[in-house]
C-alpha positions in Angstrom: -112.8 52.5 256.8 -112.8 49.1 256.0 -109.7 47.1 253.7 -112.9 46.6 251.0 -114.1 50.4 251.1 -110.1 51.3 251.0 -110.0 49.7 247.7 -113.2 50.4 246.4 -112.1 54.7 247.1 -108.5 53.8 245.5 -110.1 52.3 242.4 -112.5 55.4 242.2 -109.1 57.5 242.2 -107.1 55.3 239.7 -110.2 55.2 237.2 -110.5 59.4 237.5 -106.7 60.1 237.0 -107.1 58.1 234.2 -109.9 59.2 232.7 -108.5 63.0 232.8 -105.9 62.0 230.7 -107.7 60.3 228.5 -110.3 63.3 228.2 -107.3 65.8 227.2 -106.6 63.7 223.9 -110.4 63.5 223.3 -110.6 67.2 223.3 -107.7 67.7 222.0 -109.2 65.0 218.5 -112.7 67.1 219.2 -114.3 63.8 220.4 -115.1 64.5 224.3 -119.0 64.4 223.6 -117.9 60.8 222.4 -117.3 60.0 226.1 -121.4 60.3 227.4 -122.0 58.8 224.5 -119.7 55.3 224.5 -120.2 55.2 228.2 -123.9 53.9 227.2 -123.2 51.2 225.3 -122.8 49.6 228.3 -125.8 49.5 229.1 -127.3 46.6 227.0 -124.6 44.5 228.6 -125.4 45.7 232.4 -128.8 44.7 232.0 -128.5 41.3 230.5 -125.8 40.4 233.2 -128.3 41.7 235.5 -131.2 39.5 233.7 -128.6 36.6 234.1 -127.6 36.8 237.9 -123.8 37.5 236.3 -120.8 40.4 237.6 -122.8 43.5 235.8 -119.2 45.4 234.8 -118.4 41.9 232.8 -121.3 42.2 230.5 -120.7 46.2 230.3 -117.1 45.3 229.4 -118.5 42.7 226.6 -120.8 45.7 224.9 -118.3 48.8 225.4 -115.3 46.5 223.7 -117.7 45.3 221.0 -118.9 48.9 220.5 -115.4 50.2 219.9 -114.9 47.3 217.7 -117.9 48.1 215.9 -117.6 51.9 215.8 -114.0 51.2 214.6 -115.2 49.0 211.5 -118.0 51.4 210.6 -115.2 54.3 210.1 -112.8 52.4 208.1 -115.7 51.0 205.8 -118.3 53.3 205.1 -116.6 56.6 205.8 -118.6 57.9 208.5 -116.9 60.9 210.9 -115.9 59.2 214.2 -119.1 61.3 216.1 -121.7 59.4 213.8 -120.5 56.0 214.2 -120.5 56.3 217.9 -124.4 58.1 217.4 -125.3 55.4 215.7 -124.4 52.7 218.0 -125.2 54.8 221.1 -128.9 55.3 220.1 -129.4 51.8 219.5 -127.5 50.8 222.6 -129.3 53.0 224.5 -132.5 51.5 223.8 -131.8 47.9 223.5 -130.6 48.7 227.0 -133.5 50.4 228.5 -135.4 46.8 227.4 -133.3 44.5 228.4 -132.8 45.9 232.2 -134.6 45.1 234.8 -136.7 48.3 235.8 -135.6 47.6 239.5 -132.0 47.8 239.1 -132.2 50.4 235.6 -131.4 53.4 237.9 -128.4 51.7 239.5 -127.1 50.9 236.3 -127.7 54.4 234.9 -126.0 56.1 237.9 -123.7 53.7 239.8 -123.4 53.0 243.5 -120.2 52.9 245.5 -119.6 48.9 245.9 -117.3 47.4 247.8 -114.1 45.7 246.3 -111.8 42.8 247.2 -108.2 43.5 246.5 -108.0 41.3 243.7 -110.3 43.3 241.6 -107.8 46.2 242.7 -105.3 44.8 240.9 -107.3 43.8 237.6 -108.9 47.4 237.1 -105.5 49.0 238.6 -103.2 47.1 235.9 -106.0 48.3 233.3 -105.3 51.7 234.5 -101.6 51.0 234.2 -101.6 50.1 230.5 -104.1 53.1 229.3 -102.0 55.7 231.0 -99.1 53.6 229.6 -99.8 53.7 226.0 -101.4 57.6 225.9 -97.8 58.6 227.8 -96.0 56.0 225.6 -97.6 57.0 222.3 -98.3 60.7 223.4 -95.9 62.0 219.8 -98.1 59.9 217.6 -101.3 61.2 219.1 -100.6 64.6 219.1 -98.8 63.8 215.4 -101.9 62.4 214.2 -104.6 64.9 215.4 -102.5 67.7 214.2 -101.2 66.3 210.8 -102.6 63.1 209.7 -100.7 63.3 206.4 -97.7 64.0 208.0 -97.9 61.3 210.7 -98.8 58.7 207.7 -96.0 59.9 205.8 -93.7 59.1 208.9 -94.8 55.5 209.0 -97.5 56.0 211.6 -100.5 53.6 211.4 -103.5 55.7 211.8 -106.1 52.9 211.9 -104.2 50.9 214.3 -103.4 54.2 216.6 -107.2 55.3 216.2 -108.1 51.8 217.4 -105.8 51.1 220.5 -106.8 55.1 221.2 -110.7 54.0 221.0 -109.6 51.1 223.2 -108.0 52.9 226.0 -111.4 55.4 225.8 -113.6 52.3 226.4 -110.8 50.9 229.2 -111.3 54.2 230.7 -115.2 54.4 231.1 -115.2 50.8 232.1 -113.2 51.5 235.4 -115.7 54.3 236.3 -118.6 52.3 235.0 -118.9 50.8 238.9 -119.7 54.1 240.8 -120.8 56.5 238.3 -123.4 54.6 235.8 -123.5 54.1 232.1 -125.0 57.2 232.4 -122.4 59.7 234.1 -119.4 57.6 233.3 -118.4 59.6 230.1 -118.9 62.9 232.3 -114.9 62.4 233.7 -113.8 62.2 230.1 -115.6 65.8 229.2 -115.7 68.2 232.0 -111.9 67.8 233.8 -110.4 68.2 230.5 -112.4 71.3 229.4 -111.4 73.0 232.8 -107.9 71.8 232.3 -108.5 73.4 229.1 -109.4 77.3 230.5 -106.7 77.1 233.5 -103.3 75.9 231.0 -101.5 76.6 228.3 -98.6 74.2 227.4 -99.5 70.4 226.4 -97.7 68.9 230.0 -99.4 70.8 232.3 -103.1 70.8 230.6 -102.9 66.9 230.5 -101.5 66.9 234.5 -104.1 69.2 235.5 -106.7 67.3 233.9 -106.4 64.7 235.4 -105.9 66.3 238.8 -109.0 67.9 237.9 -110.9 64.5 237.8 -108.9 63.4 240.9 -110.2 66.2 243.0 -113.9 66.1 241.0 -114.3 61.8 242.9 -112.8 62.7 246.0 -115.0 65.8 246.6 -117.9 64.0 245.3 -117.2 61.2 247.6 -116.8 63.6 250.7 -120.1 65.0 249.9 -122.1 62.0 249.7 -121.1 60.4 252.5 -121.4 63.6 255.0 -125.0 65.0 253.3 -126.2 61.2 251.9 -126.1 61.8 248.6 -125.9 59.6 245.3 -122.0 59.3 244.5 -122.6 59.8 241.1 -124.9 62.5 241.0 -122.9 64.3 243.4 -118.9 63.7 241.6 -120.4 65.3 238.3 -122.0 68.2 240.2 -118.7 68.8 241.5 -116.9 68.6 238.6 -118.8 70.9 236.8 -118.7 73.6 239.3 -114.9 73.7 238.9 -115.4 74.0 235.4 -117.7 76.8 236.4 -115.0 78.4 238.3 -112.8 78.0 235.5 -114.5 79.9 233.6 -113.5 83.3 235.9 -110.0 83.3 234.2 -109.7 84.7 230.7 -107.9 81.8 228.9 -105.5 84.0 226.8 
């Protein structure tokens, strides 16, 4: 394997660890169906990168950072439950998207292709990784505080807009890094399913977030197996794994 493909598989690894762990707070908040949904607000910014001969993930990165931005100021000012802000903005993403890409790349931008990395773009998407696992570790008491007792974790001096927002940022940091090989499409898909197993096969708050993650871990490197050994589209083919372990999950009674 080439030192470009090397990176390329590490990143894959980096951005599914993190996206496990990031899907165990989501379902723990009741937001996991948030992931499919944020991952396509990328798409109006993959396609006018594409339209402009630019780095696609940049101009996802520009539209999933705005999105959280926007979703963020739509909760504080008019109310609205975290699921219909992100609705709202996913709809209309979703379609200004569709418009805006070129129909010749729209199904690489929907499901992703595995593309080869230099090992400076390692390190960018690898210290992103580092400071969303950093803060979800760091911050973990606050989390769980605030999902479990928002009055109590306001009355102990936590800032629940500020935490809901840096939360919302890590979700977006964490589609972004699987934007690349799984699509604006499938990107959201390591947030949900890895934590739901996770979910059926643990019982105490360490080992569900460990195992979800492993979960997502295992889910890429299968997927990547498969596809390169039968052909198959990595995207496509990660998912299908990952939801067959949820599948077998689903043999043990969770108690």
């Amino acid at each position: 394997m080439m030192p470009a493909e090397t990176f390329s598989v590490l990143l894959a690894l980096l951005a599914a660890g993190t996206a496990g762990l990031v899907g165990s707070f989501a379902l723990m908040k009741r937001i996991t169906l948030a992931g499919d949904a944020i991952s396509h607000i990328a798409l109006p910014g993959l396609g006018l990168a594409l339209l402009l001969k630019v780095q696609p993930v940049l101009g996802g990165a520009v539209t999933l950072f705005a999105g959280a931005l926007l979703i963020w100021k739509l909760q504080q000012r008019t109310s609205l439950a975290t699921e219909t802000a992100i609705g709202v903005i996913f709809t209309a993403s979703l379609a200004v998207g569709a418009l805006v890409t070129p129909s010749e790349d729209l199904i690489e931008a929907l499901f992703g292709h595995f593309e080869t990395l230099s090992s400076w773009s390692l390190i960018l998407y690898a210290g992103l990784s580092v400071l969303v696992v950093g803060f979800l570790l760091a911050r973990r008491s606050e989390l769980m505080l605030s999902i479990f007792s928002p009055d109590l974790a306001a009355a102990t001096g936590v800032n629940l807009d500020r935490l809901n927002l840096l939360y919302l940022l890590s979700f977006v940091a964490s589609i972004l890094l699987g934007l690349r090989f799984l699509g604006a499409l499938l990107a959201g898909s390591l947030i949900i399913i890895p934590a739901a197993t996770s979910y059926q096969l643990t019982h105490q708050l360490r080992s569900f977030l460990i195992v979800s993650s492993l979960m997502s871990v295992l889910s890429v490197l299968a997927g990547m197996i498969l596809s390169r050994v039968y052909g198959l589209e990595l995207g496509p083919a990660v998912v299908s794994v990952s939801a067959a372990l949820f599948g077998l999950s689903l043999l043990k009674r969770k108690k």
